[in-house]
ROZA-614544 format. One record per residue: x, y negated, z of N, C-alpha, C in turn; residue in three letters. Coordinates in steps of 0.1 Angstrom, whole numbers, plus 2048, in hexadecimal, padded with zeros to 3 digits. Each point is the difference from the previous one (the first is absolute). Example, Ala and Ser with C-alpha at 12.3 -4.5 7.8 and 13.67 -1.06 7.14 Angstrom:
2
n.px	n.py	n.pz	ca.px	ca.py	ca.pz	c.px	c.py	c.pz	code
884	839	84E	7F7	7F4	800	809	7F4	800	Ala
7FC	7F5	7F9	809	7F5	800	7F8	7F5	808	Ser
% end
This chain:
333
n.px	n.py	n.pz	ca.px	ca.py	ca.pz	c.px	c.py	c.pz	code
384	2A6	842	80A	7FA	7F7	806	80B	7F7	Unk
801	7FC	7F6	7FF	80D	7F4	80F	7FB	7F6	Unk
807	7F9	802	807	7F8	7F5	812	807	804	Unk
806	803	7F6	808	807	803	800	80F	807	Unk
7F4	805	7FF	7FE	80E	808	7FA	808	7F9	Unk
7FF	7FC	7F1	7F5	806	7FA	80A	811	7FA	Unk
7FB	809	800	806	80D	7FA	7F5	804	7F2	Unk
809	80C	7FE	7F6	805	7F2	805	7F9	7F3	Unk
7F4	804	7F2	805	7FA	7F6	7F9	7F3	7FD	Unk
805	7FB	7FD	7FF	7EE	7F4	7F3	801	802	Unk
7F9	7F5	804	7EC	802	7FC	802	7EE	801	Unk
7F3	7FE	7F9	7FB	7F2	7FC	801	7FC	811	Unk
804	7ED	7FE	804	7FA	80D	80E	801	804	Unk
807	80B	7FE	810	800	806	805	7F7	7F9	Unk
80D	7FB	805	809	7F7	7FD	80C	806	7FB	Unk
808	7FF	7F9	808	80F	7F6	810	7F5	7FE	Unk
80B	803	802	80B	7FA	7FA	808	80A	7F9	Unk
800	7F4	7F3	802	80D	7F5	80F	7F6	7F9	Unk
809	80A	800	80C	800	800	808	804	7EF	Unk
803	7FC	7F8	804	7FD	7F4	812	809	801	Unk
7FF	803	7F6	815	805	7FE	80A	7F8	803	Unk
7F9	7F1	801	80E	7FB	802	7FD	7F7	80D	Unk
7FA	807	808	7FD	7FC	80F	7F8	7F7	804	Unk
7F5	7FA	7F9	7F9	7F7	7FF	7F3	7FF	806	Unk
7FA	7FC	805	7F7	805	80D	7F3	7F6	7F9	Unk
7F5	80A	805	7F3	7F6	7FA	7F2	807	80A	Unk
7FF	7F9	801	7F2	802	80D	7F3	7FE	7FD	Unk
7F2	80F	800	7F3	7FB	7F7	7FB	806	80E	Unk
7F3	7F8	801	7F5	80C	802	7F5	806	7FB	Unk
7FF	80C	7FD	7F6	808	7F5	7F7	800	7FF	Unk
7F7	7F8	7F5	7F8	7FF	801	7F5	805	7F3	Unk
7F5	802	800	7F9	80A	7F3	800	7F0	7F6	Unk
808	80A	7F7	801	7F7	7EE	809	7FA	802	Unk
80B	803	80B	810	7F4	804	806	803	7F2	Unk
804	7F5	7FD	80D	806	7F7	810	7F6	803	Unk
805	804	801	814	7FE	801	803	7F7	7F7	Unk
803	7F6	7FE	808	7FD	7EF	809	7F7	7FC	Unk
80F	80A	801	809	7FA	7FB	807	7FF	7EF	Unk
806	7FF	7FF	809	7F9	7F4	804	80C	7FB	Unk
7FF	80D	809	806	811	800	7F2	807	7FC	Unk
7F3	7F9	802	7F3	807	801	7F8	7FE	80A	Unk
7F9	807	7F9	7EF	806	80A	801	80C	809	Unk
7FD	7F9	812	7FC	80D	80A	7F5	802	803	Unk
7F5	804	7F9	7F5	804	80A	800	805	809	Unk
7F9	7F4	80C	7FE	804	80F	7FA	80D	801	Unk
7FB	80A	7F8	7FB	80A	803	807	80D	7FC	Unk
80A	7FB	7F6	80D	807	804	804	80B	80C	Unk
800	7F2	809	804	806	80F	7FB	806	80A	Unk
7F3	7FF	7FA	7F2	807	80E	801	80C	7FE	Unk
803	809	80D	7FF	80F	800	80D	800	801	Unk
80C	7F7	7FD	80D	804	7FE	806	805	80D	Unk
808	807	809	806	7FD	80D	808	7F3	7FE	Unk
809	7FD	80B	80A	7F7	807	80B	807	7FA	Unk
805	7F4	7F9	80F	807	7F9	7FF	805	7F3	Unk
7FA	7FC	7F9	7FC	807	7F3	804	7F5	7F5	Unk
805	808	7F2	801	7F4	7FB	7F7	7FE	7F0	Unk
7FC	7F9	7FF	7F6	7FF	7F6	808	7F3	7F0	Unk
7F9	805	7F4	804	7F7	7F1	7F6	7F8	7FD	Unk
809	7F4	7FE	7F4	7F9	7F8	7FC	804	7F4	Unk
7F9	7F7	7F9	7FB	801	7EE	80D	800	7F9	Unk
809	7FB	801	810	800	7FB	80D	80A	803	Unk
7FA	807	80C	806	809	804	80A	7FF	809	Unk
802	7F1	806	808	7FE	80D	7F8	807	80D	Unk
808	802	803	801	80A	810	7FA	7F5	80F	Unk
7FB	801	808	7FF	7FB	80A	802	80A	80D	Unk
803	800	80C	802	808	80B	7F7	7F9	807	Unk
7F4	805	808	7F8	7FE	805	7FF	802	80E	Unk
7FA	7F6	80A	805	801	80E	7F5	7FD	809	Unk
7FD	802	808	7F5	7F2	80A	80E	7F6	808	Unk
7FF	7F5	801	808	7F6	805	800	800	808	Unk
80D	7FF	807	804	802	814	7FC	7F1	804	Unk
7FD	801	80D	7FF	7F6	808	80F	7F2	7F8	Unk
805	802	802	80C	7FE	7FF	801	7F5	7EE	Unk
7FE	80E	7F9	7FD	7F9	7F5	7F7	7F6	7FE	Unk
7F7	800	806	7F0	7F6	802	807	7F4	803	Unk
807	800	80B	801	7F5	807	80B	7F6	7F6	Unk
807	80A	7FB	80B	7F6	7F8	7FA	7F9	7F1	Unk
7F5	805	7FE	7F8	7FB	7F2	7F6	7F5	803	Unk
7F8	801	80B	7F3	7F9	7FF	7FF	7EF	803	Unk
7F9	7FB	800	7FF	7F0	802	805	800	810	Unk
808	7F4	7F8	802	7F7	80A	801	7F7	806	Unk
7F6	7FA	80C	803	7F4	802	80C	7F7	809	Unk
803	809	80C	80C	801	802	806	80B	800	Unk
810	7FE	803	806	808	7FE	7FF	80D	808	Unk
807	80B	7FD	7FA	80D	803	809	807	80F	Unk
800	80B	808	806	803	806	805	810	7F6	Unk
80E	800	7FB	805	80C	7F9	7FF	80E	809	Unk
7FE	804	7F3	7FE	80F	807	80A	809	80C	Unk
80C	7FB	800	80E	801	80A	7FD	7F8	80C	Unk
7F9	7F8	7FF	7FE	7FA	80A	7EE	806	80A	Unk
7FE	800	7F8	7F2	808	808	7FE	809	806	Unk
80D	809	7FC	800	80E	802	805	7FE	80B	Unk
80C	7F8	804	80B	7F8	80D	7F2	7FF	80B	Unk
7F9	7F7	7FC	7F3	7F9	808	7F9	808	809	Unk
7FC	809	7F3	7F9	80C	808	807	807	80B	Unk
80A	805	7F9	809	80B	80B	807	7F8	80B	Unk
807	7F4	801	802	7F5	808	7F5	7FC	80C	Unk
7F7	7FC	7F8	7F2	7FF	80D	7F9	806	802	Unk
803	810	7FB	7FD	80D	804	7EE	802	7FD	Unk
7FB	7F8	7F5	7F7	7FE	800	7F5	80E	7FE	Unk
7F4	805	807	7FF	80E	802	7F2	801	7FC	Unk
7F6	80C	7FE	7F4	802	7FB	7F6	7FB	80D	Unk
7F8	7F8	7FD	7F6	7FF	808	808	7F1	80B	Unk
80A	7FA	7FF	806	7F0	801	7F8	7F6	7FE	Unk
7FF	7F9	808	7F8	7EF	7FD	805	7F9	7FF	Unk
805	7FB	7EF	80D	7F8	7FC	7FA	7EE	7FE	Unk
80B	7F9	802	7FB	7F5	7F7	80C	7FA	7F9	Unk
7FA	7FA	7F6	80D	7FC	7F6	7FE	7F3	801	Unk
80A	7F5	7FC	7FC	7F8	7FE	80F	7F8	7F3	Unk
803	7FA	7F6	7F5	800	7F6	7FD	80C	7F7	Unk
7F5	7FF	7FA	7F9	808	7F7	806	802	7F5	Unk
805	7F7	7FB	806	7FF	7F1	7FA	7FF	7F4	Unk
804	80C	7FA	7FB	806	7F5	7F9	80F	804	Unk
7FF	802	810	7FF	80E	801	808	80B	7FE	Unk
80C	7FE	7FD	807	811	7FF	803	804	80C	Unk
804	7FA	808	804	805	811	7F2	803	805	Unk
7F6	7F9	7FE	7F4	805	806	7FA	80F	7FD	Unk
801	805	7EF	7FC	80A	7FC	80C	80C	804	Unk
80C	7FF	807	80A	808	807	7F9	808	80F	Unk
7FC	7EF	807	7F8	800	80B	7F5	80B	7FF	Unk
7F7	7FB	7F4	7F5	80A	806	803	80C	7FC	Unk
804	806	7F4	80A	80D	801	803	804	80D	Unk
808	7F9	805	808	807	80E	7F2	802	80E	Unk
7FD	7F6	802	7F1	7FE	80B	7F5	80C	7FD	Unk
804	801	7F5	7F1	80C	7FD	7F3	7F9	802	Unk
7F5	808	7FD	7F1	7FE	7FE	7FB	7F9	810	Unk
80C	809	80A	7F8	7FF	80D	80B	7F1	807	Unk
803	7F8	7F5	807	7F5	808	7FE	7F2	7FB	Unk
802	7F4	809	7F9	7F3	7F6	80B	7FB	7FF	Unk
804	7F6	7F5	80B	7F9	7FA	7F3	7F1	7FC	Unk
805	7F7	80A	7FA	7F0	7FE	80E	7F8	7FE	Unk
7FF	7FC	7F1	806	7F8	7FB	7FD	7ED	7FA	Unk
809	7FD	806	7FE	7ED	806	803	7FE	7F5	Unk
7FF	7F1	7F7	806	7FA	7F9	7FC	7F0	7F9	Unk
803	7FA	7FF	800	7F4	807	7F9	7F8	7F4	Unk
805	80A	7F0	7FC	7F9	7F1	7F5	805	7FC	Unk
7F2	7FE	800	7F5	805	7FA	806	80C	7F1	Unk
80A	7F5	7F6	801	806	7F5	804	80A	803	Unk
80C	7FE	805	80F	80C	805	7EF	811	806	Unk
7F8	7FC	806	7F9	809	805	7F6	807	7F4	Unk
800	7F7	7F8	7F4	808	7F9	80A	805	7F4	Unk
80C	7FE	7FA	807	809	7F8	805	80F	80D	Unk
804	7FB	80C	7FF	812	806	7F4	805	801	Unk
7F6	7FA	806	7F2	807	7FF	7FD	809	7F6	Unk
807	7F8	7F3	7FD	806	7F1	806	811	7FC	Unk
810	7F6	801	809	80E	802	7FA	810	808	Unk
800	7FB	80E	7FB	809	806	7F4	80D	7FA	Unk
7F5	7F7	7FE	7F2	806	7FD	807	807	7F0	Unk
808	7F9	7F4	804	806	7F6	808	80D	807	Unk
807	7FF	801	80C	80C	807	7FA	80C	807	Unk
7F9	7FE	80C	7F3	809	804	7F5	800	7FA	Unk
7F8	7FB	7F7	7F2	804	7F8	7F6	7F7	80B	Unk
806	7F8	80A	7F2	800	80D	808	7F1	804	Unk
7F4	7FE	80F	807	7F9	803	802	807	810	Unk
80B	802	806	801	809	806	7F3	7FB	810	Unk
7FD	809	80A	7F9	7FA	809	807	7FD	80D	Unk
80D	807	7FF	805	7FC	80E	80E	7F0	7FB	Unk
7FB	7FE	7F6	80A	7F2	802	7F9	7F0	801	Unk
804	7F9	806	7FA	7FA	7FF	806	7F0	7FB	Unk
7FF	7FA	7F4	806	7F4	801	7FC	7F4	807	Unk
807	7F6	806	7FE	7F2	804	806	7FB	800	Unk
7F9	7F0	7F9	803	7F7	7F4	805	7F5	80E	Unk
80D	7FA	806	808	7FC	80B	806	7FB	801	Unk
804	7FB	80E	80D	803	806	7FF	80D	80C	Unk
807	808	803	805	80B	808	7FB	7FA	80F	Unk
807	7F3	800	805	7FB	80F	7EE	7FA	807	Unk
7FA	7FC	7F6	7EF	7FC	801	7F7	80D	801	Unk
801	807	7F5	7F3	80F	800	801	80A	803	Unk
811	803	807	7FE	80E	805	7FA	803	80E	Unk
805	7F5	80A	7F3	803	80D	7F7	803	7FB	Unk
7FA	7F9	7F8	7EE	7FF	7FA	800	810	7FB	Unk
806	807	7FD	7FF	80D	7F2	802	80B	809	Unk
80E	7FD	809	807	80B	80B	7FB	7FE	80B	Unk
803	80A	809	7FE	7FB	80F	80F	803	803	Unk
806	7F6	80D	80B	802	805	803	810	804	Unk
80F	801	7FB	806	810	801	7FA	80D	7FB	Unk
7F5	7FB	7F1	7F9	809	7F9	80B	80B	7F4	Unk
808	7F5	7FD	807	804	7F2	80D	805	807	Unk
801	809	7F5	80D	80B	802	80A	7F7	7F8	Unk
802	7FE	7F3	80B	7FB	7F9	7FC	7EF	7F8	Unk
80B	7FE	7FD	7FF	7EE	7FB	807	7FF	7F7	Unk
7FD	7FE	7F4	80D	7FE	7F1	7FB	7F3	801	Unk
80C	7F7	802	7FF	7F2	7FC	80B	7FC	7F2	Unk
7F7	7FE	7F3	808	7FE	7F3	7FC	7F0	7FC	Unk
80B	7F7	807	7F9	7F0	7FE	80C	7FC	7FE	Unk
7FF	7EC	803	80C	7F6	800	804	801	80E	Unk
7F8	7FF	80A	804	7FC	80C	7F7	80A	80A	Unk
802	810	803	7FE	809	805	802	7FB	815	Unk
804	7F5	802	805	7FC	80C	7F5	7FD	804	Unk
7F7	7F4	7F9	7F4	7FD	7FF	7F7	803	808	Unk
801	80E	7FF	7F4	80C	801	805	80D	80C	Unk
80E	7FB	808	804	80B	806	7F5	801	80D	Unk
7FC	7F4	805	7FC	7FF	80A	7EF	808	803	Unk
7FC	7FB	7F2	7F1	809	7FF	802	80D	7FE	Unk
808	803	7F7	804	810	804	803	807	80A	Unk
805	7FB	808	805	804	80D	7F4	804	80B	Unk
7F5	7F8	7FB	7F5	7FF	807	7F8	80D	7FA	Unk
800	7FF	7F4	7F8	80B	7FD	807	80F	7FF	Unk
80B	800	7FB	808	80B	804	7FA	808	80E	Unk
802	810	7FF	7FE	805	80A	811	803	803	Unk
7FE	803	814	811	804	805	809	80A	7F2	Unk
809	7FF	800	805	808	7F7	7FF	802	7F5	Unk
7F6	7F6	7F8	7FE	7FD	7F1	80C	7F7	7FC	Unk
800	800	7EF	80A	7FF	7F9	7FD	7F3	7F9	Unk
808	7F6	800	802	7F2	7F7	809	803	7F2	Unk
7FD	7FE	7F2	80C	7FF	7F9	7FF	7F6	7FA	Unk
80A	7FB	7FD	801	7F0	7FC	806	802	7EF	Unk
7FB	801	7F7	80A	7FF	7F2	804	7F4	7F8	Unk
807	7FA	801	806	7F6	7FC	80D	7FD	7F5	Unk
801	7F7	7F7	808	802	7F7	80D	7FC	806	Unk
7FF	7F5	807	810	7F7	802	803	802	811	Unk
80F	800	7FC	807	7FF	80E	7FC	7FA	805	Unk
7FB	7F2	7FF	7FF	7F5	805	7F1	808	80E	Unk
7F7	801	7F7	7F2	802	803	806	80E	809	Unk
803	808	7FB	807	80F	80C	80A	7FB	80A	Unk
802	7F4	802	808	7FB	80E	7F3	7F8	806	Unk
7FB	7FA	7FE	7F8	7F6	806	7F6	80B	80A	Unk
7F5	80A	7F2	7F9	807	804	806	80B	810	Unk
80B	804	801	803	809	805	806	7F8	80D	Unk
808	7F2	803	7FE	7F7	80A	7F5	802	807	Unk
7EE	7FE	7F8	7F8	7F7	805	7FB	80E	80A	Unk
804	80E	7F9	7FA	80A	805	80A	805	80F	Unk
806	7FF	802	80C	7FF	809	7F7	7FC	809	Unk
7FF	7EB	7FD	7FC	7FA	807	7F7	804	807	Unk
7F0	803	7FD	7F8	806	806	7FD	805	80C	Unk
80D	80C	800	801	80B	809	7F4	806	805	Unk
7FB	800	7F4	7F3	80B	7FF	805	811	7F8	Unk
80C	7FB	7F8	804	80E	7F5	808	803	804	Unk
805	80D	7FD	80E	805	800	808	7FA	7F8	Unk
811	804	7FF	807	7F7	7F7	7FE	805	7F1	Unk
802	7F7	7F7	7F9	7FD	7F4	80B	809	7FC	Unk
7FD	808	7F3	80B	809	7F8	7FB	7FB	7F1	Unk
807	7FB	7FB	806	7FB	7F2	803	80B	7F4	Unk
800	7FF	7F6	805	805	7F0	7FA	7FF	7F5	Unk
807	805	7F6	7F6	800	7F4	807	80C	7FB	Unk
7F7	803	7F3	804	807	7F9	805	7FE	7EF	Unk
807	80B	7FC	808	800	7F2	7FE	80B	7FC	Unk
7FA	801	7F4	7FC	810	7F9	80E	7FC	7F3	Unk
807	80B	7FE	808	7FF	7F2	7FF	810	7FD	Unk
7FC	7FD	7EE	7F8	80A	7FC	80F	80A	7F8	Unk
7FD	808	7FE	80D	807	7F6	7F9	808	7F4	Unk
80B	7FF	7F5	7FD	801	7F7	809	811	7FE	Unk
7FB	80D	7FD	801	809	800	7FD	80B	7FA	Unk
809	801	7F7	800	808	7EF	80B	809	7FD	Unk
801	80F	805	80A	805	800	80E	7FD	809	Unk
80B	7FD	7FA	808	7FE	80A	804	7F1	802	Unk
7F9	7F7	7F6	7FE	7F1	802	7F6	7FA	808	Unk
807	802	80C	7F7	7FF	810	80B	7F3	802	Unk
7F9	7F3	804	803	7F6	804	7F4	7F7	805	Unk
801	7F0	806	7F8	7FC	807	7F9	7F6	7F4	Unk
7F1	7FB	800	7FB	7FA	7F6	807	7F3	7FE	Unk
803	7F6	7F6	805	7F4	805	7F4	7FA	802	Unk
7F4	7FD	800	7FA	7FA	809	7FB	806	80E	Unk
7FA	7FB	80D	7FE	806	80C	7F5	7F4	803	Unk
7F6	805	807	7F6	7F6	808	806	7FF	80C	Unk
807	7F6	7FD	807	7FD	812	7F9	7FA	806	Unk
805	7EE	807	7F6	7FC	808	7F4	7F9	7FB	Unk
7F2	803	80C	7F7	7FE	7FA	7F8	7F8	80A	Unk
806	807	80D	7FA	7F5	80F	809	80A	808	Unk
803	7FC	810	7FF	802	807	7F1	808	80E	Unk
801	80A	806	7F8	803	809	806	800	80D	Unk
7F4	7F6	806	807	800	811	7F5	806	807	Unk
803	80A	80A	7F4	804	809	800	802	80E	Unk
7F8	801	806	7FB	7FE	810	7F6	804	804	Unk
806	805	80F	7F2	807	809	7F7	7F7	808	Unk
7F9	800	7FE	7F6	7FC	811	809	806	80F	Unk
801	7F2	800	7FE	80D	810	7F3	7FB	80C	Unk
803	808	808	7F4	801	80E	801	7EF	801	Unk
7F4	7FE	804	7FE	7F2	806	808	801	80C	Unk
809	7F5	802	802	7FD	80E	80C	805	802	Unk
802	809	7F4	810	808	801	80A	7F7	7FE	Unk
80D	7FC	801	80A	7FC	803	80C	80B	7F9	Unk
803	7FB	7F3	80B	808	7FA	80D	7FE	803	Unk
80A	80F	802	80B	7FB	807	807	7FA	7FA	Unk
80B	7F6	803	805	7F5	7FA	80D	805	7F6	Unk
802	7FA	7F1	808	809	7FE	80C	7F4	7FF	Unk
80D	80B	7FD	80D	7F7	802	805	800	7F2	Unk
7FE	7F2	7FB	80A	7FC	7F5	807	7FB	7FE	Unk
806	801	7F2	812	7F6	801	7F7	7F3	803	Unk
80C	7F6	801	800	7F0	7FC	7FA	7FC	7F4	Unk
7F8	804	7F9	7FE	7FA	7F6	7F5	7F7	7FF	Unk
7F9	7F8	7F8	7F6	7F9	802	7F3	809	7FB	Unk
7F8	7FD	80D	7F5	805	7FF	7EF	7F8	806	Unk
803	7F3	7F6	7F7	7F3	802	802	7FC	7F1	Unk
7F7	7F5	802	7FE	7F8	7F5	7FC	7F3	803	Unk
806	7F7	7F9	7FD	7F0	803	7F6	7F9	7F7	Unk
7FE	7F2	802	7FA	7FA	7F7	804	802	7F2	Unk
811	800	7FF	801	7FD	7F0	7FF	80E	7FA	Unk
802	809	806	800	812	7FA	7F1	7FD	7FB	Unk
7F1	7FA	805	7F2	7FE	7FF	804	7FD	7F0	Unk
80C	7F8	7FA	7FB	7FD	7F3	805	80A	7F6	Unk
807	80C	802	7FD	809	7FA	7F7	80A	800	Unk
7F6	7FE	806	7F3	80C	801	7F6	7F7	7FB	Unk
7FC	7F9	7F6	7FB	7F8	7F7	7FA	807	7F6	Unk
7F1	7FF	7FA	7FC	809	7FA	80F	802	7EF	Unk
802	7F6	7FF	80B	800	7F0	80F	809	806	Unk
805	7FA	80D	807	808	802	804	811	802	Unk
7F1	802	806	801	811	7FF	7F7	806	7F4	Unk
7FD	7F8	7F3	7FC	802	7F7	7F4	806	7FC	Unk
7F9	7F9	809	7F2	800	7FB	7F9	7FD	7F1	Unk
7FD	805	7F8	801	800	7F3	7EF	7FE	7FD	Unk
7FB	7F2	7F6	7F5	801	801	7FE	800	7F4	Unk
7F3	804	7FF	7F4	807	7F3	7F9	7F9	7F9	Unk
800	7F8	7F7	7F5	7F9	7F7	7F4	806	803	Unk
7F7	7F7	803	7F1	800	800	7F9	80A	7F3	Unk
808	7F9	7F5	7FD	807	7F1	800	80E	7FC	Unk
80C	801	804	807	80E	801	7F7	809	80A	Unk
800	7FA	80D	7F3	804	80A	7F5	805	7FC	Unk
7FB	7F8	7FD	7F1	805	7F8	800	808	7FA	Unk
80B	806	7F2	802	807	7F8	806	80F	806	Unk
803	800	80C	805	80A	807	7F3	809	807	Unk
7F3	7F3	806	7FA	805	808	7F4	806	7F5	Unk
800	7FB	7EF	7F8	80A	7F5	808	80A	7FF	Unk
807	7FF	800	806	80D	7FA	7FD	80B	80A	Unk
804	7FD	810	7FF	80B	809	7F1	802	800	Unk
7F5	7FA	800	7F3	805	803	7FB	803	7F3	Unk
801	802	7F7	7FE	800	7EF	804	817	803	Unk
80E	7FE	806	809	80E	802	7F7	806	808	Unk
7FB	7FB	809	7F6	804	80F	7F3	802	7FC	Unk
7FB	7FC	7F7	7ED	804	7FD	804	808	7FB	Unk
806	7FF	7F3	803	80F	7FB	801	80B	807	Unk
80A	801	80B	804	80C	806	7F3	801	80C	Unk
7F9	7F5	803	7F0	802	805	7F7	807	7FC	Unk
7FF	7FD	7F3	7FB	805	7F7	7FE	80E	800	Unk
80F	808	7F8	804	809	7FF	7FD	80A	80B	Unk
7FF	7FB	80B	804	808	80E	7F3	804	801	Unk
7F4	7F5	7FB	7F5	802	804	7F6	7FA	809	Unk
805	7F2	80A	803	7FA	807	7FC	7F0	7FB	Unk
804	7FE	7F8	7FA	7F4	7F7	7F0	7FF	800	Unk
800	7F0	802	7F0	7FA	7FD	803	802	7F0	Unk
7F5	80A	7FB	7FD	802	7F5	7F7	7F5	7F8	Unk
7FD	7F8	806	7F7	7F7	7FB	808	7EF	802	Unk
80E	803	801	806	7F4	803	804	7FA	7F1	Unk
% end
């Protein structure tokens, strides 16, 4: 996997974000006879070849560009989307939360658009597999896309299936094979029970979820079990600052909330967790509480078919290309 690791200068195939005076961001990959062309001028892509990282190059008009290869980070907040994405504050949580480590046999389940997945195989390394579930054909072939664009490949230790979690993971896993479990869905409850099975002792569940609603139910059902340790709850809030001399203050905007992360251990079969002591509060749910965990209620947000389609050209359109480029590409496709 070659994608975000690449060093040296600019050469035909890289992917370049080139940055304007007044903070304006634009993303090419270089290719022989590329050219740039805005309303400011002409960049030839060849411009850049031979250039290092960090360099900044003029158009035919003499505007400036600052030249970069694009972080993980950046990738994920630009590219197609079919669903919605897991932000970069939060993936980072994910990782270090479920302690996810080089050489890990993860599974995700949903797929999305892929940006939590290309975190994953980052963190797993060469020597670890990440099998990701996902239930939408479409939703799968716009990450498929992403992915193989982002890395140049399609990587070999991931594996997608096109699902449900709760049906194909016996079939894919064997019981107590997998180290870690990102569950990114509607109803993560669903699916505690197959995990539990495939989980090994002391492997790690994370649940990411948008609404309270769905972060009480989920963390009940894992209780219930008494297969996990007790569930530990939060999210996160990044607020950025704006910092220019002695006009040091906080940005007015902040990426607050974006989801919720709840996580849990495996424990030993047969083990018996000691009982813990809580206040009086309620810690159940009834029939009528059932009608707020409704896919509208905890805001399940759906996607035009149209829009769909248009997402899943664009990501594999981004993906040959960077096939291509890498070398990797059916040349004859």
């Amino acid at each position: 996997m070659t994608g975000g690791a690449v060093r040296g200068p600019f050469r035909f195939g890289d992917r370049v974000q080139l940055t304007d005076s007044k903070g304006r961001l634009r993303t090419i990959m270089l290719k022989e006879g590329g050219e740039l062309h805005t309303h400011h001028g002409v960049l030839r892509h060849s411009q850049l070849v031979g250039l290092p990282d960090g360099s900044v190059v003029e158009n035919s008009a003499g505007h400036e560009y600052l030249a970069l290869r694009p972080l993980l980070s950046d990738f994920v907040m630009s590219m197609p989307r079919g669903a919605a994405i897991v932000y970069p504050k939060d993936a980072a949580q994910i990782i270090a939360q479920a302690d996810v480590f080089p050489g890990a046999t993860v599974v995700e389940a949903g797929l999305g658009s892929g940006a939590l997945a290309l975190w994953l195989l980052r963190a797993i390394g060469p020597a670890g597999r990440l099998v990701s579930f996902e239930r939408r054909a479409e939703f799968a072939d716009v990450a498929r896309a992403n992915i193989a664009t982002f890395l140049g490949e399609d990587p070999g230790n991931h594996e997608i299936v096109v699902g449900d979690l709760v049906d194909e993971l016996p079939a894919v896993l064997a019981a107590g094979a997998v180290d870690r479990v990102v569950l990114d869905m509607l109803a993560p409850w669903d699916c505690i029970d197959a995990v539990s099975d495939a989980l090994t002792p002391g492997g790690v569940v994370l649940c990411y979820v948008a609404t309270a609603t769905q972060l009480s139910r989920v963390a009940e059902y894992i209780r219930g079990t008494e297969r996990f340790t007790e569930p530990i709850a939060n999210e996160t809030m990044v607020r950025g600052w704006h910092v220019q001399g002695l006009a040091v203050r906080p940005d007015h905007r902040m990426v607050a909330h974006t989801g919720f992360l709840l996580t849990a251990r495996r424990l030993a079969p047969g083990t018996v967790p000691p009982e813990r002591r809580r206040r009086g509060n309620k810690t159940s749910y009834s029939d009528d509480d059932l009608e707020l965990w409704t896919p509208g209620a905890v805001g399940d947000r759906e996607i035009t078919d149209r829009n769909l389609r248009k997402r899943v050209r664009e990501a594999e359109r981004a993906a040959e290309g960077a096939r291509r480029a890498s070398g990797t590409g059916d040349e004859n496709a």
